[in-house]
C-alpha positions as CSV (number, residue, x, y, z in Angstrom):
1,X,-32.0,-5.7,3.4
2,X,-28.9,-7.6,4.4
3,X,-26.1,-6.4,1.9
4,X,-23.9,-9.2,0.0
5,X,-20.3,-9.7,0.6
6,X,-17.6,-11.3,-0.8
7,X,-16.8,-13.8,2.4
8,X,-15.2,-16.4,1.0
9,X,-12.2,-14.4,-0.6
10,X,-8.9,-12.7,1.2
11,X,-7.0,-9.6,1.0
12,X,-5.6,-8.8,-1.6
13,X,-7.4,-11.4,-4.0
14,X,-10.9,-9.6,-2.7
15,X,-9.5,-6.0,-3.5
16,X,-8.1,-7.5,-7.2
17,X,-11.6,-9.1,-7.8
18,X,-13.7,-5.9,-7.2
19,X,-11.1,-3.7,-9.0
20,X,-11.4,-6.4,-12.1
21,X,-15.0,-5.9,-12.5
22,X,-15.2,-2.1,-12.2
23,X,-12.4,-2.1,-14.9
24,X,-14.7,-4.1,-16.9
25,X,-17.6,-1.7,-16.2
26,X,-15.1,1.4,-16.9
27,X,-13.8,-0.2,-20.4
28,X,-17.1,-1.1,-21.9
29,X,-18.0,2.4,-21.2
30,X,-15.2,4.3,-22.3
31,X,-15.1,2.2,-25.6
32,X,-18.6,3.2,-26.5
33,X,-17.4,7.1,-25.9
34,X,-14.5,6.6,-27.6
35,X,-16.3,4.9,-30.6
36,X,-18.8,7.6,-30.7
37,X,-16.2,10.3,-30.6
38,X,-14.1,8.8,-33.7
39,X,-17.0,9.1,-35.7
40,X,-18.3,12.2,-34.5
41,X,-15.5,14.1,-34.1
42,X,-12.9,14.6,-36.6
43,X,-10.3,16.3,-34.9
44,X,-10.1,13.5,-32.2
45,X,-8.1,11.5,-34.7
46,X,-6.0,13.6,-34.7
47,X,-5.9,14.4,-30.7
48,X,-5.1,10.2,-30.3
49,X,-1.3,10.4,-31.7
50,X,1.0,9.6,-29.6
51,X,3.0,12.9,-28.0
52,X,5.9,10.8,-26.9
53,X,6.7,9.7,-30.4
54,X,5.9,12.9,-31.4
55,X,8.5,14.7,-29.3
56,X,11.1,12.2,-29.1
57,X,10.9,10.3,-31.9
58,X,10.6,7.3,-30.4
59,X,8.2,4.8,-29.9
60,X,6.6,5.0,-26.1
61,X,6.6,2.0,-23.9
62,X,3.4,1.2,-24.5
63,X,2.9,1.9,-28.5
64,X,0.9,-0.8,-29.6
65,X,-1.1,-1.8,-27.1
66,X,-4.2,-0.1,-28.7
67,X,-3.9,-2.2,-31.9
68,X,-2.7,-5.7,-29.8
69,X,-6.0,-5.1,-27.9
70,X,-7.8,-5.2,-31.1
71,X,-6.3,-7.9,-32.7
72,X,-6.8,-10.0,-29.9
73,X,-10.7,-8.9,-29.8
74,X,-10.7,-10.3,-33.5
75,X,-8.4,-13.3,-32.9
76,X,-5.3,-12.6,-34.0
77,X,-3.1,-13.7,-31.3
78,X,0.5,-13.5,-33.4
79,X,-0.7,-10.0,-34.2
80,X,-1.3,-9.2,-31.1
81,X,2.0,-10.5,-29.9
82,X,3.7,-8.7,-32.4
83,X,2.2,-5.2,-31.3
84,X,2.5,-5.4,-27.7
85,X,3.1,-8.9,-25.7
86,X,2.3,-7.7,-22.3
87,X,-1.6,-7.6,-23.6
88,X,-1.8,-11.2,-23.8
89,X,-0.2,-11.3,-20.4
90,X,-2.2,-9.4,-18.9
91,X,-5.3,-10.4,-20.0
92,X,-4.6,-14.2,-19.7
93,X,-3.8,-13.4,-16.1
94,X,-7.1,-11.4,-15.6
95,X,-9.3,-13.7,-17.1
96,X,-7.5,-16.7,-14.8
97,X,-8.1,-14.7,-11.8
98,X,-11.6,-13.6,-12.5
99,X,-13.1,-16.7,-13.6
100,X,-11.3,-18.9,-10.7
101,X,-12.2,-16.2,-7.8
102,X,-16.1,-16.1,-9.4
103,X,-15.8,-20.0,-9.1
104,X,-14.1,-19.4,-5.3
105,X,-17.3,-17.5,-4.8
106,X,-20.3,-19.2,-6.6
107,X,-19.5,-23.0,-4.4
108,X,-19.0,-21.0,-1.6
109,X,-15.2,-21.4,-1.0
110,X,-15.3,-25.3,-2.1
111,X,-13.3,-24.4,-5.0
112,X,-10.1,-22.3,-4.1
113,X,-9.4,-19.3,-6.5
114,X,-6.1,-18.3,-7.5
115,X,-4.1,-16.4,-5.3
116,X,-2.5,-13.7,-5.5
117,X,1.6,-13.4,-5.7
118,X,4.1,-10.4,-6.4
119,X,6.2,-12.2,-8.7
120,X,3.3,-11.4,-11.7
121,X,3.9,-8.1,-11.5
122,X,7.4,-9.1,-12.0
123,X,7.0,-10.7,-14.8
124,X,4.8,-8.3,-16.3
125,X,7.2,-6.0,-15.9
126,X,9.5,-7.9,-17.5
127,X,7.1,-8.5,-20.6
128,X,6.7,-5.0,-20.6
129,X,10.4,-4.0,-20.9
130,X,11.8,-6.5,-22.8
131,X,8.7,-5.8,-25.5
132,X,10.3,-2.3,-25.5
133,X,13.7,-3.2,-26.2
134,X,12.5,-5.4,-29.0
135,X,11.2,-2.3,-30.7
136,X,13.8,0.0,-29.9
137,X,16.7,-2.9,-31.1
138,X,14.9,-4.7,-34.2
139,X,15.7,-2.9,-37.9
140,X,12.3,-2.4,-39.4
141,X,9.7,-3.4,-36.5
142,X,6.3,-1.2,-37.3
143,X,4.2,-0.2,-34.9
């Protein structure tokens, strides 16, 4: 049985592909334990606070991103933007990726996928920190 590869894409896109749909694999799994946890378990509510907040009394670089996750799931884009921006990022850049590199693939390199380039982590990164000083600076902002 001759096995399948992925020929028509390069390093690092090829690498980023495979990793995208094991992450998908990992997070549908991981969200039906974590479901059945919360409504099993009673003390794992309590286990799922966050310890940096607890410690310092700040909220953690990524506070939020739980609940922007979920409000994206449901639609709420504003809301999700409001809890943690890099979500959106990060998810509209996956999804991009995925869907143009599965296109790359399925007309046989006809169509080129999007390449990869360091300058998203970048500015991901810069989401990510900016999102953090907006908390930390802004009278009043709940998370």
């Amino acid at each position: 049985m001759k096995k399948k590869r992925l020929i028509y894409l390069n390093e690092p896109e090829k690498s980023i592909y495979i990793a995208e749909i094991i992450t998908v694999m990992a997070i549908t799994v991981l969200t039906g334990l974590f479901m059945i946890l919360c409504r099993n378990v009673p003390a794992f509510a309590d286990m799922m606070t966050c310890k940096f907040k607890e410690v310092s009394g700040l909220p953690c670089p990524s506070c939020g991103g739980t609940r922007a996750v979920i409000c994206l799931l449901h639609g709420q884009i504003l809301k999700s933007l409001y809890y943690h921006a890099a979500v959106i990022y990060i998810v509209v850049l996956c999804v991009i990726f995925f869907v143009s590199q599965s296109l790359q693939q399925l007309t046989k390199g006809r169509i080129r996928g999007l390449g990869w380039h360091n300058w998203y982590w970048i500015a991901g990164l810069a989401i990510y920190i900016v999102q953090y000083i907006l908390k930390l600076a802004i009278p009043g902002y709940k998370i």
